[in-house]
C-alpha positions in Angstrom: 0.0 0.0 0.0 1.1 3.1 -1.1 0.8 7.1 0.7 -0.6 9.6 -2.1 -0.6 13.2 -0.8 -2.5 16.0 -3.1 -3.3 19.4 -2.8 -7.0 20.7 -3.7 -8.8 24.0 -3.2 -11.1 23.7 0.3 -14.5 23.8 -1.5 -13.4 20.9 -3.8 -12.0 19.2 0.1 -15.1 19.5 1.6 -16.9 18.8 -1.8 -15.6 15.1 -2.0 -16.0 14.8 1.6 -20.0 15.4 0.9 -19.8 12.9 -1.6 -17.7 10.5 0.1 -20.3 11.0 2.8 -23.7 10.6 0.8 -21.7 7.0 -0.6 -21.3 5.9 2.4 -17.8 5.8 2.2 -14.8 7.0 3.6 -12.3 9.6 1.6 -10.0 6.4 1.0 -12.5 4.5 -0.8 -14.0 7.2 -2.8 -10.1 7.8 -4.1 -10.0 4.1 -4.6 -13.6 3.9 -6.6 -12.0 7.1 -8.8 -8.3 5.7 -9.4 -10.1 2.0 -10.3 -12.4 3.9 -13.2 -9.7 6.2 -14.7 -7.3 2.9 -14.5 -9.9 0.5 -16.0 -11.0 3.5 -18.9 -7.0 3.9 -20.0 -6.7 0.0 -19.8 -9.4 -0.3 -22.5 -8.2 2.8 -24.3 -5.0 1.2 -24.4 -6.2 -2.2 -26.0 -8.6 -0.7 -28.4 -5.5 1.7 -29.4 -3.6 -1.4 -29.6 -6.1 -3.5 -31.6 -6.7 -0.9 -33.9 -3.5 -0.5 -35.1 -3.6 -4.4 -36.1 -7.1 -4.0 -37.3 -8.8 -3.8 -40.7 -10.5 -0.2 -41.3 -13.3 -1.0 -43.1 -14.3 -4.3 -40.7 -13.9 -1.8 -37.8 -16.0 0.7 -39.4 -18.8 -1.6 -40.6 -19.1 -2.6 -36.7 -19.4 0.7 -35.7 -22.3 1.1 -37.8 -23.6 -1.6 -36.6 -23.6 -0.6 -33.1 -25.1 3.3 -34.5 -27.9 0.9 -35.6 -28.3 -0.9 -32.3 -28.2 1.7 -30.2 -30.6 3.9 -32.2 -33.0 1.2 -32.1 -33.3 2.5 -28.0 
């Protein structure tokens, strides 16, 4: 386990401690819940940069429309 300090203007301090609050959980978690998101969203970022760079335009681009198509259906 690792110490993190940072530095944040008092509104945005007592801010996340409201938020922390109405969660139900502690400054700690909250930070943890944040830190898991932004790692898991740069994870998949990371893949799809990855995969794309292997990948085939117009297969990519025909899913895509596909999903334009399922999601407009909602």
């Amino acid at each position: 386990m690792s110490t993190l300090t940072i530095r944040l203007a008092k509104d945005q301090h007592e801010r996340l401690k409201a938020l922390a609050a109405h969660r139900g959980v502690s400054m700690n978690k909250l930070f943890e819940e944040f830190t898991t998101k932004a790692l898991s969203e740069f994870d998949t970022e990371t893949r799809f940069r990855a995969r794309a760079r292997r990948g085939d335009r117009k297969k990519g681009l025909k899913v895509l429309d596909k999903l334009d198509r399922e999601f407009a259906k909602e």
